[in-house]
SETOR-240598 format. One record per residue: x, y, z of N, C-alpha, C in turn. Coordinates in steps of 0.2 Angstrom, whole numbers, plus 5000, padded with zeros to 4 digits. Each point is the difference from the previous one (the first is absolute). Example, Ala and Ser with C-alpha at 12.3 -4.5 7.8 and 13.67 -1.06 7.14 Angstrom:
BEGIN
506649725039499650065000500450065000499850054996500450065001499650055003
This chain:
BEGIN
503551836201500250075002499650054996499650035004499950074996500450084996499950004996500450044995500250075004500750035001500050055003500150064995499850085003499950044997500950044998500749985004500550005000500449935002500650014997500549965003500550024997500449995006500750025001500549934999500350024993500649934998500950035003500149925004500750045001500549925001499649954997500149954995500149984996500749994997500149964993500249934997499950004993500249945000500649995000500149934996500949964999500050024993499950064996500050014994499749974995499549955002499649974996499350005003499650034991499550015001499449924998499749985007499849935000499250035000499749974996499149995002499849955005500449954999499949945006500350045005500150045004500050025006499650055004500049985004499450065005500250064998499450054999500150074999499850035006500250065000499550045009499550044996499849995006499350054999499349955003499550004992500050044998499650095001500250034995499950105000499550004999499550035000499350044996500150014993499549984997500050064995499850064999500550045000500050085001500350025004500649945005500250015005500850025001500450015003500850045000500349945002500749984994500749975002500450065002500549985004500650045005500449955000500550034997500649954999500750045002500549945004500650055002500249964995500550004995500149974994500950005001500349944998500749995001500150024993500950044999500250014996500049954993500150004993499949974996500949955000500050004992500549974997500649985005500550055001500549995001500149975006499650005007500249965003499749935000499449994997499849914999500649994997500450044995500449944996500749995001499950045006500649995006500049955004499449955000499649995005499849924998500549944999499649954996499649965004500050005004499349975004499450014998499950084996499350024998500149974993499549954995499949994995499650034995500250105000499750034995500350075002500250044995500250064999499850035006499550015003499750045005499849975003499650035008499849995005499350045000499649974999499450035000499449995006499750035000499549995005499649954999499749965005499649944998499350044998499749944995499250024997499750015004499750065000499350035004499149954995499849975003499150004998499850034998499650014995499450075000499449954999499650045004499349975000499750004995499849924996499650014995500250034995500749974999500350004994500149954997499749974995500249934995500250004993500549964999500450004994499550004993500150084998499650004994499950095000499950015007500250075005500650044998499650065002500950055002499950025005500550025005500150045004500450064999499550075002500350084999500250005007500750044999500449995003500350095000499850045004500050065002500750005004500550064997500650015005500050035001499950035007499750065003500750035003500349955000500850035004500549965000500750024998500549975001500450035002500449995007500650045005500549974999500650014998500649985001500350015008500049945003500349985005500649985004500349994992501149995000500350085003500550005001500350074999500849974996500049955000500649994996499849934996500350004993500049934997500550004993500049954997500649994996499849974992500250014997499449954992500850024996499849974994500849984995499849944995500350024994500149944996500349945003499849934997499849945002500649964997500449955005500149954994500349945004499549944999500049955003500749965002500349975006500549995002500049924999500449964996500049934996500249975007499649934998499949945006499550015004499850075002499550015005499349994999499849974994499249984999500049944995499349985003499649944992500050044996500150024995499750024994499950085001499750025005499550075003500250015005500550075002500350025008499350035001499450034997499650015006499549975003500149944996499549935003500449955002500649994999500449925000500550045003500150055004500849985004500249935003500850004998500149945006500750055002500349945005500550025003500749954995500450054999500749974998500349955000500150025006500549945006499649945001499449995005499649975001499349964996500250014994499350014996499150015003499950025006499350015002499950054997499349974998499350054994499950045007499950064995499650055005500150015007500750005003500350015004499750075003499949995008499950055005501050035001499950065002500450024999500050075006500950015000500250075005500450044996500150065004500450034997500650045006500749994998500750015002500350054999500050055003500350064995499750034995500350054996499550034994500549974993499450014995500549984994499749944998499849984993499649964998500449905002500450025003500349915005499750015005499850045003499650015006499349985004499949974992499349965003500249914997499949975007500349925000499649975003500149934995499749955003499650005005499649965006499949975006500349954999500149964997500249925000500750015002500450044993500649984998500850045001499550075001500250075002500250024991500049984997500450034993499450044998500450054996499650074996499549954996499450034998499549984995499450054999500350055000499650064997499849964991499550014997500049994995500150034993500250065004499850064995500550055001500550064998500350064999500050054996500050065004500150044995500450024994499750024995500850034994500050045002499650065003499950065001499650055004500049995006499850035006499850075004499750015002500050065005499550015005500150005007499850025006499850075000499250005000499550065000499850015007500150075003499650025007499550044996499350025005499550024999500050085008499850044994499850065005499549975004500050045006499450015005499249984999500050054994499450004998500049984994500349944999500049954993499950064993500450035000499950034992500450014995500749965001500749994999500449965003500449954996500549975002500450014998500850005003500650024998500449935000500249984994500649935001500650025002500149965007500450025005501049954998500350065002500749974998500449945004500449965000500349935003500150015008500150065003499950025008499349985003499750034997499150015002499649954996500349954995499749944999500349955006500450015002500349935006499750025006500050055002499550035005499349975002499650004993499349974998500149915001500749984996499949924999500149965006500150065006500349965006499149995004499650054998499349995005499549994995500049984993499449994996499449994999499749975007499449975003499850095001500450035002499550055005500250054994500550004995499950084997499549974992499849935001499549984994499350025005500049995002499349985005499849944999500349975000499849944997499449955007499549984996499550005006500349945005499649975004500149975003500149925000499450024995500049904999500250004994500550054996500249954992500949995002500049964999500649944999500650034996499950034995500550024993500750035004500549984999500550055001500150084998500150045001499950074999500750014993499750014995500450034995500750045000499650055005500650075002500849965003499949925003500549965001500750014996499750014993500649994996500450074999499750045003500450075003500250024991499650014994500450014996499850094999500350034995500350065000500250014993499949984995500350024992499950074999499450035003499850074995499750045007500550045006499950035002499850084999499550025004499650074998499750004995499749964999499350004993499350025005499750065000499550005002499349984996499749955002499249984997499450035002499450044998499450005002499749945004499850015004499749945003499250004997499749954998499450004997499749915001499750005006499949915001499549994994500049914997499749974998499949925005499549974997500349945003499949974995500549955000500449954994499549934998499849965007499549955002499550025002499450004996499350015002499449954995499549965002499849954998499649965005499949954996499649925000500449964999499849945004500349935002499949944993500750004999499749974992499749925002499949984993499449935003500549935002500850014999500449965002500550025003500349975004500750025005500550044993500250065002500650044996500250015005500850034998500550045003499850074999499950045007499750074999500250044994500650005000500350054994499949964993499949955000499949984993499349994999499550035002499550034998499850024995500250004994500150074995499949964995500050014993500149964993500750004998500550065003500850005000500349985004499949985006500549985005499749925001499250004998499849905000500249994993500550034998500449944994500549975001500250055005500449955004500049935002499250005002500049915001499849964995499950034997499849924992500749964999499849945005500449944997500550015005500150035007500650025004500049935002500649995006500449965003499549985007499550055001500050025006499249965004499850005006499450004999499350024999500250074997499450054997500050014993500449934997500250014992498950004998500350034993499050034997500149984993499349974996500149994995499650084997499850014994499850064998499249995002499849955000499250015002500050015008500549985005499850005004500350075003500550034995500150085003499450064999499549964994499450055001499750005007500049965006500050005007500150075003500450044998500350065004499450064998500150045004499650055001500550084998500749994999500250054996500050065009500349985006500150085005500550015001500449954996500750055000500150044996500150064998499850054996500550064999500350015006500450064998499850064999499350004997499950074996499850065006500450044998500250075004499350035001499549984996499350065002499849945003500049945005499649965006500450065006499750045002500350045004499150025004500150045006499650035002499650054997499249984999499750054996499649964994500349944999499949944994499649965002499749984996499549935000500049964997500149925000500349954998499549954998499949964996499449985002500349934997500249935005500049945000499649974998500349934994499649944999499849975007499449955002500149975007499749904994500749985004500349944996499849945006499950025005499849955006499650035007499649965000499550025007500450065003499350055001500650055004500650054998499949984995500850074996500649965003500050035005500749985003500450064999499950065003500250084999500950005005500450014996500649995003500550064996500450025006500450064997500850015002500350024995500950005004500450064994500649985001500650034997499750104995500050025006500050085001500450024997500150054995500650045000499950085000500650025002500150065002499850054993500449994995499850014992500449984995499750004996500249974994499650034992500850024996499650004994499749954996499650034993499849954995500349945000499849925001500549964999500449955004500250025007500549985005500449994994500750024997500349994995500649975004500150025006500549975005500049925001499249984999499749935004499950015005500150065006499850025006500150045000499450045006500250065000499850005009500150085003500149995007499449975004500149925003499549975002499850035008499650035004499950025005499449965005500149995006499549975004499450095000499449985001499550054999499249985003499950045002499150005002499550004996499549954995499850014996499250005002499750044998499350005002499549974994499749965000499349994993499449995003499650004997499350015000499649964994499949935001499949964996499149974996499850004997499349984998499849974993499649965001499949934994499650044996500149984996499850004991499949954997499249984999500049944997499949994993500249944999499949964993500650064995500350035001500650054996500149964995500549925002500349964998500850014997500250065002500650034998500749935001500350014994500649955002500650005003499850115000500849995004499750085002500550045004499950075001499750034996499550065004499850074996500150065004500350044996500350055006499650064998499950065004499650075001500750045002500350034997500650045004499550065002500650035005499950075000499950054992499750045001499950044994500650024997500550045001500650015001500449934999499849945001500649974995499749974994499350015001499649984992500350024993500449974996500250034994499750084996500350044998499650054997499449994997500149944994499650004995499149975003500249965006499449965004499850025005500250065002499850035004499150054998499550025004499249994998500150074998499850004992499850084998499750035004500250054998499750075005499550014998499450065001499550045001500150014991500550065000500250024993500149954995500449955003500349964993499149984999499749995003499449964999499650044994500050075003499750044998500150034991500849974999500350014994499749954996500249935003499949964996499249984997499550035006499349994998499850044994500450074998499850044996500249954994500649984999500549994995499449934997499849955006499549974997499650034997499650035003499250054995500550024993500450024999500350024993499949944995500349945004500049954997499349964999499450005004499449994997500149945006500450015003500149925007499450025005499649965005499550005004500350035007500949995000500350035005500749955002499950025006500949955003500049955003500949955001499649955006500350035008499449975002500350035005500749945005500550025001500449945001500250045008500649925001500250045009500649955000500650035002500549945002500149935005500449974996500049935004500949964997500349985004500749985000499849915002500349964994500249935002500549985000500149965004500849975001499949934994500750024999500049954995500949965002500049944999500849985002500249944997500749994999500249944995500749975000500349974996500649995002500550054997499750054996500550074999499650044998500050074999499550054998499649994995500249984994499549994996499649925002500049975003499849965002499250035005500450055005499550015003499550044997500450054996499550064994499549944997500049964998499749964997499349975008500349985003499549965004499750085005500250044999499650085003499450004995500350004994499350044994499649925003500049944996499549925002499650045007500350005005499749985007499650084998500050074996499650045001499449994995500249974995499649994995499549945002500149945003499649975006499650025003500150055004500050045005499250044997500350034995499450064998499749964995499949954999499749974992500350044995500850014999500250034994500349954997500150024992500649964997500750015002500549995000500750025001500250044992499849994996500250084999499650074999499249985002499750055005500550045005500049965003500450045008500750024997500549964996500450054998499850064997499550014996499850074996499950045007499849965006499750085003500649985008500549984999500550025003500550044994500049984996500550054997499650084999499550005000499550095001500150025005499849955006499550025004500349985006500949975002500249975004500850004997500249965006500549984998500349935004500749994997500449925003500550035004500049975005500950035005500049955002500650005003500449955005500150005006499549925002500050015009500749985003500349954996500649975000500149964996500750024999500249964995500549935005499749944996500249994994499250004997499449995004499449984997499450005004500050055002499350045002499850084998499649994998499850074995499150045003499950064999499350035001499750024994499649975000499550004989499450055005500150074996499450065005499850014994499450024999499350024996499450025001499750084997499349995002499749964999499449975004499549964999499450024999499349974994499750045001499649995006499650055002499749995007499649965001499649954994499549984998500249935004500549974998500649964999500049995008500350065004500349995006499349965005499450064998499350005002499949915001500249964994499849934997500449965006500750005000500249995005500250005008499450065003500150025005500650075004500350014996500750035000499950064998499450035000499750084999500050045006499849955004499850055007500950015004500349954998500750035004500550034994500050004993500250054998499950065000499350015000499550075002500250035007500249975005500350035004500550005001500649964998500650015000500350064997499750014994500250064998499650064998499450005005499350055003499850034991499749944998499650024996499450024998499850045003499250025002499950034996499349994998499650054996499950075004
């Protein structure tokens, strides 16, 4: 099949992300993904027939993309499509999983793995068996709330136990949930703990990536949520060589928003470009463990990058979420600092430009650690070069916690130039002569 210059995804998986299964496509490269993207978290884990946190859209192709490759990965737009939805802290409900409610639901009463499943009424019993009819949600809230969205998406108001029962009685249609994803709709369990809390609404998307080189559970994608499988009960149990497999798109981090450019390892013919679990907004961290997961319109603009070799994400934010310190000197700063050189008998300045890595682990300092390795890799630096010029010239924040973090730094441009990654940070953040 010849490479198309668009494609529209409105297919997802079973919450695992396979290399052994067909991709669509494949796209161009330089050509548009469009994706109608199902909500995140909270309803796959409502959901145990799907075998992973989320429901993601299936891997797109990219033309002439081969593992050693990145693919840049342009967000051109992200629409929030829910007008209602519901997110809350988590706490697994005993007997209803192997080892992992988001990979290994079973049923109670019946013991069927990964049971298909309805829902009865609202209220976390309300989603049951097919087999046996008994409840097997795998998962509950400690602490709840049903969020409605204005008109023009730019506030949601968590709604009180009247107008969350309202919502859990038609959740399909106040989630939008698309057509072909399966998940039970979260808003079901009609919860209500903190009404009248207004949020800005600010979408990110949570799942954005490459198909790692072995079958994972979507959400354990990551270097903190794939520790969960070292050694599990389950079929997707990972030893630690073979979780270096993952591509790290689970992420969380609040700047993969609209505006931002991504730039994925390609770990298998083709990238394998797949996206899911949208959120409405969220601060530093998802400290919740979730935060408002909404179905949404995603637009990218995807194109190959060869021989990069990157291990895991490289991220371009918007300017505006660039850390102060890493953010590109101005005119004047430059002007300050050339003089300040001539005093000192210096030939001049470097000239540098920022650049954000994802770095991820089994807790923060884990990932602080494998952030600075994969940049210092990245740029031919030492790690504690790149710490000297992330503590100047950047800084460390959290994508989520427990263990994904953004290591941002000027680079010099020398450096970017070596690697190819001049010409799209020079334009990401218009840096012309």
């Amino acid at each position: 099949m010849s490479a198309l210059q668009t494609i529209l995804v409105d297919e997802y998986t079973n919450a695992v992300l396979d290399p052994n299964e067909p991709m669509l496509g494949p796209v161009r490269d330089g050509g548009r993904i469009i994706v109608n993207t199902a909500a995140g978290c909270w309803g796959p884990m409502l959901t145990p027939e799907l075998k992973g946190g989320h429901e993601v859209s299936k891997p797109v192709y990219v033309e002439g993309a081969e593992p050693g490759d990145a693919i840049v990965i342009r967000i051109e737009s992200v629409r929030v499509t829910s007008d209602v939805t519901s997110s809350g802290n988590d706490r697994p409900i005993e007997g209803r999983a192997n080892g992992d409610g988001f990979v290994a639901g079973v049923c109670p009463k019946c013991g069927a793995k990964n049971p298909a499943t309805h829902i009865e009424g609202i209220g976390v019993d309300a989603i049951r068996c097919n087999i046996c009819g008994a409840p097997c949600a795998p998962f509950e809230f400690t602490n709840g709330y049903t969020i409605a969205f204005d008109e023009d998406k730019q506030v949601g108001l968590t709604l009180n136990q009247e107008a969350a029962e309202i919502v859990a009685a038609d959740g399909r249609k106040y989630m939008q949930t698309p057509d072909n994803s399966i998940q039970n709709p979260v808003v079901t369990l009609a919860r209500h703990d903190i009404p009248g809390i207004v949020a800005r609404v600010r979408p990110f998307i949570g799942q954005l990536g490459t198909t790692p080189k072995r079958p994972f559970p979507d959400s354990h994608n990551a270097g903190d949520f794939g520790a969960f499988l070292l050694g599990a009960p389950h079929n997707y149990a990972m030893t630690e060589e073979t979780l270096k497999d993952k591509t790290d798109g689970h992420m969380d981090i609040n700047k993969v928003r609209e505006g931002a450019v991504l730039i994925c390892p390609v770990k298998v013919p083709g990238g394998g470009v797949y996206v899911g679990d949208v959120h409405a907004m969220q601060g530093e961290g998802e400290i919740a463990g979730h935060t408002a997961d909404v179905s949404a319109v995603v637009e990218l603009q995807v194109s190959v990058l060869k021989g990069l070799g990157n291990d895991g994400p490289v991220l371009l934010p918007r300017i505006e979420d660039v850390p102060y310190l890493a953010k590109p000197l101005t005119a004047a700063e430059k002007a300050v600092a050339t003089k300040e050189a001539a005093k000192w008998s210096q030939a001049g300045i470097e000239e540098s430009a920022p650049v954000t890595v994802i770095g991820t682990g089994v807790n923060l300092n884990a990932a602080i650690d494998n952030g600075l390795a994969r940049a210092g890799e990245l740029f031919d630096m030492t790690v504690p070069e790149v710490m000297n010029r992330v503590t100047i010239t950047g800084a460390i924040e959290i994508g989520r916690a427990p263990g994904v973090v953004t290591v941002s730094l000027r680079v010099p441009v020398e450096k970017l130039k070596e690697k190819g990654l001049w010409e799209l940070v020079r334009d990401q953040y218009h840096l012309y002569d």
